[in-house]
C-alpha positions, 0 to 999 in steps of 0.5 A: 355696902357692895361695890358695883363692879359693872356699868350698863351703857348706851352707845351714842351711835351704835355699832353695826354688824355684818349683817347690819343689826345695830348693837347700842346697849352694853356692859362694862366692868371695872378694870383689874389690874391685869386688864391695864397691864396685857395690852403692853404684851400686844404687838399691835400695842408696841407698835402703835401705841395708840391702839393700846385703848383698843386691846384695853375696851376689848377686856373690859366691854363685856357685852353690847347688844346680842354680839356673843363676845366682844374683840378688838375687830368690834372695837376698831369699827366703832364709829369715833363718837362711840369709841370716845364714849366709852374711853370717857366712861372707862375713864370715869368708873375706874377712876370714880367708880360711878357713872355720874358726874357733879357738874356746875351750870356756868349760868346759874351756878347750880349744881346737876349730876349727870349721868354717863351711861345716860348720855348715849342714848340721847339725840 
C-alpha cells in the first residue's frame, strides 16, 4: 500500500495572470507539520489572522497551470469561489487523505461518492 501524498485538482473559476492566461488545473500535497506551524511566524499572519489560510495554501498549492511557482500574491487574487475550494480540498486530503466524499441523497437515501477534485471543473 502506498500513501498518496499529492491531489491534482480544478479550479472552479481560474486564476488569471498578468498576461490574462487562465490557470484552472493544479496540485496539491498534503500538509506537514511545518506547513501548519510557519504561517504563525508571518507578519501578515499576526496581524490578520485570517490571512493565515493564505500563507498555509501558498505551502501547500504545488502547481496550477504553467505558473512556475506558487506565492501567497497568486493566492490573494484568486477569485473567493476558488480560494473556498481549495480550503474544502485542504481540509479534506489532510483530514481524510482523499479527495472523495460518501454523501446521502436526502431523497432516495442512496449513497454517491463524489469526488472533490472532480467538482472545479464542473458548470
Amino acid at each position: 500500500m502506498t500513501l498518496q501524498t499529492e491531489f491534482d485538482f480544478t479550479l472552479p473559476m481560474g486564476y488569471v495572470d498578468r498576461e490574462g492566461n487562465l490557470h484552472k488545473q493544479g496540485t496539491m500535497r498534503l500538509a506537514t507539520a511545518m506547513d501548519e506551524i510557519a504561517p504563525l511566524r508571518d507578519p501578515r499572519v499576526r496581524s490578520n489572522q485570517a490571512y493565515m489560510v493564505i500563507v498555509l495554501l501558498s505551502r501547500v498549492v504545488t502547481q496550477l497551470g504553467t505558473l512556475p511557482q506558487m506565492t501567497t500574491s497568486i493566492i490573494e487574487n484568486l477569485f473567493a469561489a476558488d480560494l473556498a475550494y481549495l480550503q474544502t480540498l485542504y481540509r479534506q486530503i489532510n483530514e481524510e487523505g482523499k479527495t472523495t466524499l460518501s454523501v446521502t441523497c436526502p431523497e432516495c437515501n442512496t449513497v454517491h461518492e463524489l469526488d472533490l477534485a472532480d467538482l472545479g471543473g464542473q458548470s
